[in-house]
N, C-alpha and C positions, 0 to 999 in steps of 0.2 A: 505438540504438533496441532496445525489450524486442521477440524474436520471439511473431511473432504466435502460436504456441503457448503462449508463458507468458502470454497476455493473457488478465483474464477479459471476457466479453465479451456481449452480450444481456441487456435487461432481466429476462429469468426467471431468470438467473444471481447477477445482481444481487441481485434480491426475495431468492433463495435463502437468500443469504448474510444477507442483512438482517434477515429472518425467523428465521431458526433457529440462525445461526451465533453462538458466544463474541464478546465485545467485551473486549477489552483495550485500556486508556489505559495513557497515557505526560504525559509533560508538553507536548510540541507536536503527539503524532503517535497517534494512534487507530488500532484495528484491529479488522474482525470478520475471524472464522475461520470455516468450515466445511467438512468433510471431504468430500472428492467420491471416486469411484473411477476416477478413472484413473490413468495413471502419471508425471507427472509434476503441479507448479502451476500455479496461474495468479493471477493477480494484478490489479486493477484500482485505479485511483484515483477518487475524488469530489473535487473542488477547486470548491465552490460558491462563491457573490458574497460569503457570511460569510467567507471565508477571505482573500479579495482582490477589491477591488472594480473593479479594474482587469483586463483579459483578455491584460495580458503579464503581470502578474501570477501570474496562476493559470498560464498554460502554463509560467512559469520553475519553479513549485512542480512540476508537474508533471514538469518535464525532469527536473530536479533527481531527483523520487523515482525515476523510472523509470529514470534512470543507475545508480542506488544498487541497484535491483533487478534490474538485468541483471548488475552486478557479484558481485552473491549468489546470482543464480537455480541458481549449482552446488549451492548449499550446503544449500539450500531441502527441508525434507521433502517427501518426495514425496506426492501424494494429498489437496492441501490446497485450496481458495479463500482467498484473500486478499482483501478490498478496504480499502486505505489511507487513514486521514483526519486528514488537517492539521487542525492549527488555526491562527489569522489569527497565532498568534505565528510560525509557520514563513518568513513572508516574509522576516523580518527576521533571521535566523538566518543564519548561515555552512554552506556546502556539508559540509566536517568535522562538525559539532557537528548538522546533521540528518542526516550517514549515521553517528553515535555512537550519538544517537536510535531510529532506526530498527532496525540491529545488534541493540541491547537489548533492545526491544520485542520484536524478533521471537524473541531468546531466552529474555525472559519468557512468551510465548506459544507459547511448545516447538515452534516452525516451521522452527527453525534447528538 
């Protein structure tokens, strides 16, 4: 489980990102960015009913990413928000081929 400091977390966190941060797409996996001051990340996921309409569904997408970013969170520039977004192709994807995915994304988004 991603520690509760690399979590982003509070809906004004959220807006934050939402609002004002970069969007970067990928082919399953979406991302906004925006720069906070502190010293390390933090991260959050959205895994809405469009993604899976089923609610194991969305927590496997969920596991799944959150695995993949406690794996990375060394790697991770520091000073950043993240929040992550699947799209409805990620269910059907292999664990490998969306942490290829996400790897990418996050180095096309100079976070890594």
């Amino acid at each position: 489980m991603l520690p509760r400091k690399y979590r982003l977390g509070k809906n004004k966190n959220f807006s934050r990102v939402f609002k004002d941060g970069s969007f970067t797409k990928g082919k399953i996996i979406s991302l906004k960015k925006f720069n906070n001051n502190l010293l390390f990340a933090r991260v959050g996921f959205v895994v809405g009913q469009k993604v899976a309409k089923k609610s194991v569904d969305r927590v496997k997408v969920k596991r799944r990413l959150s695995s993949i970013i406690e794996r990375l969170v060394g790697e991770i520039n520091d000073g950043v928000d993240v929040i992550i977004l699947p799209t409805s192709d990620v269910v059907s994807q292999k664990y490998e081929e969306i942490e290829k995915e996400l790897r990418d994304l996050l180095k096309k988004a100079k976070i890594l």
